[in-house]
SEVOVO-153871 format. One line per field, with one value per residue: x, y negated, z of N, C-alpha, C in turn; residue number from 1. Coordinates in steps of 0.1 Angstrom, whole numbers, always signed. Layout:
<nodes>
nc1 = [X;...] $
nc2 = [Y;...] $
nc3 = [Z;...] $
cac1 = [X;...] $
cac2 = [Y;...] $
cac3 = [Z;...] $
cc1 = [X;...] $
cc2 = [Y;...] $
cc3 = [Z;...] $
resi = [NUM;...] $
</nodes>
This chain:
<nodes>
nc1 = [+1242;+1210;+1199;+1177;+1163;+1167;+1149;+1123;+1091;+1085;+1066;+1053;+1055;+1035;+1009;+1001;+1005;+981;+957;+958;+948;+929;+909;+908;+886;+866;+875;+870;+845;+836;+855;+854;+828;+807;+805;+790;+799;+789;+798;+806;+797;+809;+830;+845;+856;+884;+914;+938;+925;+906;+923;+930;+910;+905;+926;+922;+900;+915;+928;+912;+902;+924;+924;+906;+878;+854;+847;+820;+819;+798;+793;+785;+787;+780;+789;+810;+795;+780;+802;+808;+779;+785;+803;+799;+779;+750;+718;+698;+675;+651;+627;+602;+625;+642;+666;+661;+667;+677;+676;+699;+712;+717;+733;+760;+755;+765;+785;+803;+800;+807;+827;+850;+848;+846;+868;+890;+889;+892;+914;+928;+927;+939;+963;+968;+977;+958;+931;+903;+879;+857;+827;+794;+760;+744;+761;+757;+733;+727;+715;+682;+657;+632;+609;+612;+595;+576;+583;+609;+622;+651;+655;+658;+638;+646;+641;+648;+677;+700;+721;+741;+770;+780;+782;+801;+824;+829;+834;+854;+874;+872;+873;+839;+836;+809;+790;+762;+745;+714;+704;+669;+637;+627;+648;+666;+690;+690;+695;+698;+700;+727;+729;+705;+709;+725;+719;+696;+712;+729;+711;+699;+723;+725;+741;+769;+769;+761;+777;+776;+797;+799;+799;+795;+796;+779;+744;+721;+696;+690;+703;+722;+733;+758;+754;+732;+745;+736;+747;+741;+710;+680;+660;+632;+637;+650;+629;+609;+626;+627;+596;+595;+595;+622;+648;+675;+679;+691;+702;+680;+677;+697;+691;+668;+674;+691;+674;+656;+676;+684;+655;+659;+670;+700;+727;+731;+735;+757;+763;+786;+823;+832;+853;+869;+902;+911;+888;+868;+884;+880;+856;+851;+866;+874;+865;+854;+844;+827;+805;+773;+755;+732;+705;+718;+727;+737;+729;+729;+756;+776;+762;+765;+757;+755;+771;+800;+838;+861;+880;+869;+847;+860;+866;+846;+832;+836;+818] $
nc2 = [+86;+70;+37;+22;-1;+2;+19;+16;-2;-34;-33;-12;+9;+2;-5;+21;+32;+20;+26;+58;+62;+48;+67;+88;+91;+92;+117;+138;+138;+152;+172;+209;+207;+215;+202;+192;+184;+166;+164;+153;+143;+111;+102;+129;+130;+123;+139;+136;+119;+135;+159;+145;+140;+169;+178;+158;+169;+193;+188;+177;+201;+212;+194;+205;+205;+221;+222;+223;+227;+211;+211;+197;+193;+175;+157;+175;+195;+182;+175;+202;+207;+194;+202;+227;+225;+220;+213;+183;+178;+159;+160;+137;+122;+144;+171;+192;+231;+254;+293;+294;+277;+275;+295;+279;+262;+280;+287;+267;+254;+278;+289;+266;+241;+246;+263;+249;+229;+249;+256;+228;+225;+248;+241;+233;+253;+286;+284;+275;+287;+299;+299;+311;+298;+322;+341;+367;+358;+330;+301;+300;+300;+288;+286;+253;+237;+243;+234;+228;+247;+262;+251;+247;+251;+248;+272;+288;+287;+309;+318;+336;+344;+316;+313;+334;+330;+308;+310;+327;+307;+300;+275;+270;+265;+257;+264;+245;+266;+286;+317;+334;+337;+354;+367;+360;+328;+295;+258;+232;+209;+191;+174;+178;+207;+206;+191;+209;+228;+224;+213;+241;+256;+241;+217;+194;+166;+153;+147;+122;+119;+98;+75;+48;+19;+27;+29;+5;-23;-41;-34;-45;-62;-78;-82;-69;-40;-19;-14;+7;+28;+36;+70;+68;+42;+53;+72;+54;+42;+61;+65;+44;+17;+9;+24;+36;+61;+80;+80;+87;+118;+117;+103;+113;+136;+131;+122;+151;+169;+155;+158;+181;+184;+174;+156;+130;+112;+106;+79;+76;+62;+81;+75;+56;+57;+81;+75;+98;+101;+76;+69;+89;+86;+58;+32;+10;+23;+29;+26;+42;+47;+68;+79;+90;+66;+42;+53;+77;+83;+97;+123;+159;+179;+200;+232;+241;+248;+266;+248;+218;+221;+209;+181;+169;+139;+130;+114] $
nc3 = [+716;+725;+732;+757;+747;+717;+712;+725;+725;+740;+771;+761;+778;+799;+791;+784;+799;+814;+796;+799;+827;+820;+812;+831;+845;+827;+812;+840;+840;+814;+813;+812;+801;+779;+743;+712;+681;+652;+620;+590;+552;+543;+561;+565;+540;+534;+539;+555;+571;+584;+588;+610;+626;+633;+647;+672;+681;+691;+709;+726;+731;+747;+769;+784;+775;+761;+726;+702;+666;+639;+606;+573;+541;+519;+499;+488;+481;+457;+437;+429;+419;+395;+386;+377;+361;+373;+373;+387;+411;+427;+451;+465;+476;+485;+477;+456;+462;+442;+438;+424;+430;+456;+457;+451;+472;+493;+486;+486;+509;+528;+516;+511;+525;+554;+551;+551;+571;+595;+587;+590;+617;+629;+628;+644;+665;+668;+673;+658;+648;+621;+611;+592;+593;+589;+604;+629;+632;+637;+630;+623;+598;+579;+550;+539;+522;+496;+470;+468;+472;+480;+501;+540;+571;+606;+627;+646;+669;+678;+704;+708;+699;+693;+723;+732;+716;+727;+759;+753;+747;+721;+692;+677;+642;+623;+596;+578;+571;+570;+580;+567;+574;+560;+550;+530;+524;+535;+528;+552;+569;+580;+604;+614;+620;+639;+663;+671;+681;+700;+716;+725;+733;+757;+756;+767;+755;+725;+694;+667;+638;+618;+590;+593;+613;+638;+653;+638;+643;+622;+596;+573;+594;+615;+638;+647;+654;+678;+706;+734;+736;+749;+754;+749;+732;+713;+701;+699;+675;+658;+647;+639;+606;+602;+593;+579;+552;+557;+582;+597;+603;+623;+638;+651;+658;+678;+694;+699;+709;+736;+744;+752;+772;+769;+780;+767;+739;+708;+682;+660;+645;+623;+604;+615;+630;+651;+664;+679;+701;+715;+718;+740;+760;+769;+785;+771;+747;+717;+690;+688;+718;+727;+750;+786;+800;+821;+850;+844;+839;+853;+860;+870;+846;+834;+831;+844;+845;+871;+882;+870;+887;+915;+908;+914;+934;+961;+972] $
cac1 = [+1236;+1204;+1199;+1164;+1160;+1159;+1137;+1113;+1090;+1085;+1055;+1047;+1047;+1024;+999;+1003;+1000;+966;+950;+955;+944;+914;+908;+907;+869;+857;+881;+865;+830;+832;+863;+845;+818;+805;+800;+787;+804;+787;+810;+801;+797;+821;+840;+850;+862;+898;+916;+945;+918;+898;+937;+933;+900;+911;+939;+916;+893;+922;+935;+900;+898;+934;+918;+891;+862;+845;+835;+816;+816;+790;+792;+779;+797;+770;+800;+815;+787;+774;+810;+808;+772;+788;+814;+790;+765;+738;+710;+699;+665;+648;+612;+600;+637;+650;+673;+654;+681;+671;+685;+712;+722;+720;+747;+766;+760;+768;+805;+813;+803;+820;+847;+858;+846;+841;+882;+894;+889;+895;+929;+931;+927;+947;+978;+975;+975;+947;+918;+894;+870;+852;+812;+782;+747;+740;+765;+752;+719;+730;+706;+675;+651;+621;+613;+605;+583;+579;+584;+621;+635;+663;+657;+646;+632;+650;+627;+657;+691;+706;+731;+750;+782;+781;+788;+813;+834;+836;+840;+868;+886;+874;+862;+831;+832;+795;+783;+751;+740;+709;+696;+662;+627;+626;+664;+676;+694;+680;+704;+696;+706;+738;+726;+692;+711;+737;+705;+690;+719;+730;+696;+698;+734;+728;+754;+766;+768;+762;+786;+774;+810;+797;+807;+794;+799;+765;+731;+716;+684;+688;+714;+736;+735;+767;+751;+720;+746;+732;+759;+730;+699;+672;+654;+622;+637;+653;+617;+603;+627;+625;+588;+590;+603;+637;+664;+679;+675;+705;+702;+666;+677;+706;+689;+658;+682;+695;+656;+653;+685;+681;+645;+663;+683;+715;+732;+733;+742;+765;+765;+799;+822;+844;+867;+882;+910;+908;+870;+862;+888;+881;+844;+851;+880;+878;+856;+844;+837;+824;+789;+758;+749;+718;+706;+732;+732;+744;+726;+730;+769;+784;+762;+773;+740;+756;+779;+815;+852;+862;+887;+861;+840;+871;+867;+835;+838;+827;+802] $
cac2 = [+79;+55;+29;+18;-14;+1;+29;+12;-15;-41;-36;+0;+20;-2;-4;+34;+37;+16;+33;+70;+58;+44;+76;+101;+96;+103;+134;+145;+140;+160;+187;+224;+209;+212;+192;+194;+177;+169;+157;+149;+132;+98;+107;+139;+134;+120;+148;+132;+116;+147;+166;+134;+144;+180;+173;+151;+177;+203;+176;+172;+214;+213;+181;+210;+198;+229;+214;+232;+219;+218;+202;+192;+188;+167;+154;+185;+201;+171;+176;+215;+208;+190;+212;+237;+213;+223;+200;+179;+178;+152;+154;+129;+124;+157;+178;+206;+243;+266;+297;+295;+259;+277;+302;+271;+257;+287;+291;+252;+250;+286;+294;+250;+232;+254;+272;+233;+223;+256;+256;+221;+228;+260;+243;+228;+268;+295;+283;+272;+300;+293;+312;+304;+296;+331;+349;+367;+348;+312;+297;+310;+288;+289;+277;+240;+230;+253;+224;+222;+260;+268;+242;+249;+243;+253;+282;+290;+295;+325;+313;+347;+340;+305;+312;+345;+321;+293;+310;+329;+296;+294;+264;+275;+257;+261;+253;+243;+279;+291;+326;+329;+345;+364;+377;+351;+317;+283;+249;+233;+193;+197;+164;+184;+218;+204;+189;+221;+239;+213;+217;+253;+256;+233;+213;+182;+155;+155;+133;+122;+114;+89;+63;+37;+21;+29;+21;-12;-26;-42;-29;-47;-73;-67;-85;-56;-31;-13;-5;+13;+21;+45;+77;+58;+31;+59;+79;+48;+35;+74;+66;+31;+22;+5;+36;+38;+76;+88;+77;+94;+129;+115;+98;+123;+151;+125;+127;+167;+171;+143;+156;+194;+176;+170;+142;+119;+114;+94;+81;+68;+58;+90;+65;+50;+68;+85;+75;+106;+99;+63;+74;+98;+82;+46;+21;+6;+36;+28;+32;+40;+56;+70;+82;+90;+55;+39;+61;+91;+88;+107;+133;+168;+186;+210;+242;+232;+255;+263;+232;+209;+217;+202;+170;+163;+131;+126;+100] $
cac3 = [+727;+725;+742;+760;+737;+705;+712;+732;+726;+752;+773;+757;+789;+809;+785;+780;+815;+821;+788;+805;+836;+824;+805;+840;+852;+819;+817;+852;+835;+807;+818;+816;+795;+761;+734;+699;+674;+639;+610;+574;+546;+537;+573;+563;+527;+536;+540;+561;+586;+585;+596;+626;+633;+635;+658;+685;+688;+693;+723;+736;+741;+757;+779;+794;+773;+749;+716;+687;+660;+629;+597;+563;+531;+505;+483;+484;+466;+445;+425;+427;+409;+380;+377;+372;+349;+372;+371;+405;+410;+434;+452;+477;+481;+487;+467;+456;+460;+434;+439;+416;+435;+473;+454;+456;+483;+503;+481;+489;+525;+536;+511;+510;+532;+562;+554;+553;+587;+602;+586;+597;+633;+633;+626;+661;+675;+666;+679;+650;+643;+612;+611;+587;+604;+590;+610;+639;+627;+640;+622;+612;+592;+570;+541;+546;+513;+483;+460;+477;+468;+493;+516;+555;+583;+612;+636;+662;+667;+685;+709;+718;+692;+701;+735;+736;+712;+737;+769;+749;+741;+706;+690;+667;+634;+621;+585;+575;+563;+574;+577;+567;+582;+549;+550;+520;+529;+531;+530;+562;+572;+592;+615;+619;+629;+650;+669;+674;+683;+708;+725;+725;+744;+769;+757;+779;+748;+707;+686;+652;+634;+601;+584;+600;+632;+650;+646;+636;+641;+609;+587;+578;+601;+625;+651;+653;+661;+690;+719;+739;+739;+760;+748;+745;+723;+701;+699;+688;+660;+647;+640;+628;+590;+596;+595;+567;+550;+556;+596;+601;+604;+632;+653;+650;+665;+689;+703;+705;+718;+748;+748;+757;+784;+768;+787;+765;+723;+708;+666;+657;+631;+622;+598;+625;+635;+667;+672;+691;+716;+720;+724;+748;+774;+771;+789;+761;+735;+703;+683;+694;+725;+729;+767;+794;+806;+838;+863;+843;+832;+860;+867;+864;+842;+829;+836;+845;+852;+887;+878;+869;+901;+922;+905;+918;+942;+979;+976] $
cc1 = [+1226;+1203;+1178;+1160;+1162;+1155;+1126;+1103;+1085;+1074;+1046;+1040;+1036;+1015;+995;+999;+988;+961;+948;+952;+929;+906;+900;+894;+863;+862;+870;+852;+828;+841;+850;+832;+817;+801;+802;+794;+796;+794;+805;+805;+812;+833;+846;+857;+879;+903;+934;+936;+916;+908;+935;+923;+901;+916;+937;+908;+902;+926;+917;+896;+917;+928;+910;+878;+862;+839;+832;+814;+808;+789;+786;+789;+790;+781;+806;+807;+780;+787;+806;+795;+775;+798;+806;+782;+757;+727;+704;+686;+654;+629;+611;+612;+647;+654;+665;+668;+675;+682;+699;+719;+727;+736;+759;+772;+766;+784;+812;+814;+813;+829;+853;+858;+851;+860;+889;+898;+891;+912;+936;+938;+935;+960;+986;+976;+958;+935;+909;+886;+858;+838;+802;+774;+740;+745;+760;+736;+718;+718;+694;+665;+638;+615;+599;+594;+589;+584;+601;+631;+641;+664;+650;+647;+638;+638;+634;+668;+695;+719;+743;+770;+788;+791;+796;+824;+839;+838;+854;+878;+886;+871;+854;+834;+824;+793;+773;+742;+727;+704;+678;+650;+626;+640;+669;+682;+689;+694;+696;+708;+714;+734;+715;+696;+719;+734;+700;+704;+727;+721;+693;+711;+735;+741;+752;+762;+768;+768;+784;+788;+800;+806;+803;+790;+786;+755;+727;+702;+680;+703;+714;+740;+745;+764;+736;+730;+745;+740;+750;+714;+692;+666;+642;+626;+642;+639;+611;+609;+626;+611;+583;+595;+612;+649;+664;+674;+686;+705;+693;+674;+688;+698;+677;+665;+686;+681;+657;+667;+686;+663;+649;+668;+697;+717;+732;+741;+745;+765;+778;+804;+835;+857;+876;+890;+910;+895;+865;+871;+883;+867;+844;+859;+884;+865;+848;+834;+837;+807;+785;+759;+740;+712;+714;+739;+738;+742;+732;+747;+776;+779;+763;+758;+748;+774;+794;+829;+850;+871;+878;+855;+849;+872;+855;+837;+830;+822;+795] $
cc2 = [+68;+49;+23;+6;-12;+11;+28;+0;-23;-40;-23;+10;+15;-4;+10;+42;+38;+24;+52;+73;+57;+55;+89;+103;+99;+115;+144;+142;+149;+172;+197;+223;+209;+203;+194;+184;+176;+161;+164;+140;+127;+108;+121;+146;+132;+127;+142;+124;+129;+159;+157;+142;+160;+184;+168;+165;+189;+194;+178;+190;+217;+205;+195;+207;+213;+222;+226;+223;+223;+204;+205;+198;+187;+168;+166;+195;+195;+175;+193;+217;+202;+194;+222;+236;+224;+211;+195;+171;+173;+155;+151;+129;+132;+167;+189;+217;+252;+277;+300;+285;+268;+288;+291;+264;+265;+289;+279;+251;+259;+286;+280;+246;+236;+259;+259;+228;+234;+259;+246;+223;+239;+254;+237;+245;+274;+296;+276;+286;+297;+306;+301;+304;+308;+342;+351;+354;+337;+307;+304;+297;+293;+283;+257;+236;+239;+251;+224;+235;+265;+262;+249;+241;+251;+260;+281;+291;+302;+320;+324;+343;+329;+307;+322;+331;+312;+298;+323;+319;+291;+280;+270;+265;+261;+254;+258;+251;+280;+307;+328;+343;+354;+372;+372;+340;+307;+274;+240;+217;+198;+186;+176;+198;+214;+198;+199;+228;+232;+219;+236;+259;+248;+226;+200;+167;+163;+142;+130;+114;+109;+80;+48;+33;+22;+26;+12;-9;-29;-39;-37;-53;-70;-66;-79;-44;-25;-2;+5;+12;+39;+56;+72;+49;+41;+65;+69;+39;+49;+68;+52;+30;+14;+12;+36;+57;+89;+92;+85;+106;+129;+113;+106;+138;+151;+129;+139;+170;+163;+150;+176;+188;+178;+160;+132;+123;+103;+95;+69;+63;+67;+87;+60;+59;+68;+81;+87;+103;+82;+60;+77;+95;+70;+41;+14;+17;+26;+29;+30;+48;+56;+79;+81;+75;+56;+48;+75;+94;+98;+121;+146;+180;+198;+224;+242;+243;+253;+252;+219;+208;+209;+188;+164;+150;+130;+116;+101] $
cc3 = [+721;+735;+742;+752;+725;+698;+717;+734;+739;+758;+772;+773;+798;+806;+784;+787;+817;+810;+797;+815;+832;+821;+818;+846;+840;+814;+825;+848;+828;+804;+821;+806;+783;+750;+719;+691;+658;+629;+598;+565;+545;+550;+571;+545;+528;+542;+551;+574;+592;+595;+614;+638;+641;+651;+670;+689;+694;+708;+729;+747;+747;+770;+792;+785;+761;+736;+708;+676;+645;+621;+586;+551;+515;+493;+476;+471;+457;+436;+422;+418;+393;+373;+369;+364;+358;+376;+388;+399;+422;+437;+470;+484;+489;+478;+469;+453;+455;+439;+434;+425;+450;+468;+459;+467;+495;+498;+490;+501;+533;+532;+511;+522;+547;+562;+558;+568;+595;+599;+593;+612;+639;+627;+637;+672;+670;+669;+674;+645;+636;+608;+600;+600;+599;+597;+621;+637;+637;+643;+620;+612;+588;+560;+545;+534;+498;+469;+462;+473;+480;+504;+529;+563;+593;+625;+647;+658;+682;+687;+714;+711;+693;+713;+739;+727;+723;+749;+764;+746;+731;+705;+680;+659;+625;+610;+587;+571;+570;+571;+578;+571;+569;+546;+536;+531;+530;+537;+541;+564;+582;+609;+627;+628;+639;+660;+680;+683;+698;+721;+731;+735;+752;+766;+767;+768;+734;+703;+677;+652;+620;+598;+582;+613;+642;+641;+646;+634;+630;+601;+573;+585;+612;+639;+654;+654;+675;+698;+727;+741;+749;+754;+743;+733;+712;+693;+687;+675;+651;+641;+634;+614;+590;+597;+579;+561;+554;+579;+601;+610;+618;+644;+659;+658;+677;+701;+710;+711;+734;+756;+760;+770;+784;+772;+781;+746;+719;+685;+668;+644;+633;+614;+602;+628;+650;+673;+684;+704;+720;+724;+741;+761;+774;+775;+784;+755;+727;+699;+694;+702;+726;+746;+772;+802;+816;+848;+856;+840;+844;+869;+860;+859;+836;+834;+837;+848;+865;+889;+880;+882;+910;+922;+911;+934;+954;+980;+982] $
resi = [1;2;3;4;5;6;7;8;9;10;11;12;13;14;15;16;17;18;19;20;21;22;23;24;25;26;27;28;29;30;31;32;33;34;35;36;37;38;39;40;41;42;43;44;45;46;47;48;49;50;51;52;53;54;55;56;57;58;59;60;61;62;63;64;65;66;67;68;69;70;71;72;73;74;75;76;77;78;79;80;81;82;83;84;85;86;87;88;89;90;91;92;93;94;95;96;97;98;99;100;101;102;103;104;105;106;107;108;109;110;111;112;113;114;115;116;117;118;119;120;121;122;123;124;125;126;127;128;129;130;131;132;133;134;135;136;137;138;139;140;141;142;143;144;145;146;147;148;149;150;151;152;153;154;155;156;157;158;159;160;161;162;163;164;165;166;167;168;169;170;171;172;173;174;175;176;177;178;179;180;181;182;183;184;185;186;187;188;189;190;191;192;193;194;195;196;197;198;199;200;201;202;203;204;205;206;207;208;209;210;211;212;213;214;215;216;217;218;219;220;221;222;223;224;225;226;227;228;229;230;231;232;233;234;235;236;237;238;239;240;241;242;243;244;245;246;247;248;249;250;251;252;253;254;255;256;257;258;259;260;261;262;263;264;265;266;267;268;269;270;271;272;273;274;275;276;277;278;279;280;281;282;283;284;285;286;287;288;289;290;291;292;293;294;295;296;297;298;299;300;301;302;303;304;305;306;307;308;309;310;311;312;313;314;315] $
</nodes>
């Protein structure tokens, strides 16, 4: 036999309470809908968050919400090139991918990175389904600068696999592969496709997961982190010069996806634990949001369950 006092701390359930409470209108906003997820980089090397991260988004498609999700994995193949001594070759600060390197990058992203988080996620139940951006030609690219090798430029992506996955229940997990207008590969910014691909499924929201807490006007300053701001104001720090390099390609995706009419994009800090839900189902959130403001947060743009429609409120 236990006893209620020393299994229970004092206060737990009624905090426990109001938190799931405050949680149910943004439930009934984004129940039935989709949402892109992109995860990288720092936020995706700790292999016990990375299991966390996993695990939320496995809760978010029990919740009702569809996510896809499409990622990166730089570090991953920065060691995979020095295992290999292959040489790393910079112009106008872009990794040039010879073919020998895109060999690589195509082993690290599907056979590592890419099996990683779909093992992850399948140990909450079977529903991680792990695709390149060349399956069912995802992805297709071209090459972006001839100086650059394997790199592209994203042309289209081909939504049919995409979307039998998710109205099957899967979740897609999408590396950075691209297939290319000439029928080789090209390596392909995961920010930049998970943008595109966003925009192309009508999704309802895009979530950049990084590793740091939003955008800043001036970086580092904590007090230029930007809780929200407008499409307009994102347009014009894309073409001013204070983004860092790393940021560009985010908040530049944030644009064309917002400019498709996705609801609204959000850049976070995927380090925190549990960020996506505290994004997603708390009053505050986190990071940076980018559109989707006040007028726009509760309306329903995109295609919803016969569940979801029910929620809709008599205003």
């Amino acid at each position: 036999m236990k006893y209620a006092s020393q299994t229970r701390a004092e206060g737990v359930e009624v905090r426990t309470g109001e938190i799931l409470y405050e949680a149910m209108p943004w439930l009934k906003q984004v129940t039935g809908k989709t949402i892109v997820i992109k995860y990288g980089g720092s936020a995706m090397e700790n292999q016990e968050l990375a299991a966390e991260v996993m695990a939320d988004i496995v809760l978010l498609k029990i919740l009702g919400v569809n996510p896809v999700l499409v990622h990166g994995g730089g570090k991953a193949i920065n060691r995979a090139f020095e295992k290999f001594d292959i040489p790393v070759e910079f112009v106008d600060g872009q990794r040039v991918t010879t073919d020998e390197a895109m060999n690589i990058v195509r082993m690290v992203l599907t056979g590592e990175v890419n099996q990683q988080l779909v093992e992850a996620m399948n140990a909450h139940g079977n529903m991680g389904v792990g695709v390149s951006g060349t399956d069912a030609g995802i992805i297709v690219a071209e090459q972006a600068d001839a100086r650059l090798g394997r790199v592209g430029k994203i042309t289209r992506i081909n939504t049919p696999l995409i979307e039998d996955l998710v109205a099957d229940d899967y979740i897609p997990i999408i590396a950075s592969i691209a297939i290319g207008e000439d029928g080789g590969c090209y390596n392909v910014n995961a920010d930049i496709a998970a943008g595109h691909i966003a925009a192309a499924i009508g999704a309802h929201k895009i979530i950049f997961l990084t590793d740091v807490d939003g955008l800043y006007e001036n970086y580092p300053d904590p007090e230029s982190l930007i809780a929200e701001m407008s499409l307009g104001e994102a347009e014009a720090m894309v073409r001013g010069d204070k983004l860092s390099s790393g940021m560009i390609p985010k908040l530049a995706s944030c644009v064309r996806a917002l400019d498709a009419g996705v609801n609204g994009a959000h850049i976070i800090n995927g380090t925190v634990p549990h960020a996506l839900l505290l994004e997603m189902l708390t009053d505050s959130g986190m990071g940076t949001m980018v559109g989707g403001l006040a007028s726009a947060q509760f309306l329903n743009l995109s295609p919803v369950s016969k569940f979801a429609s029910k929620l809709i409120e008599n205003h």
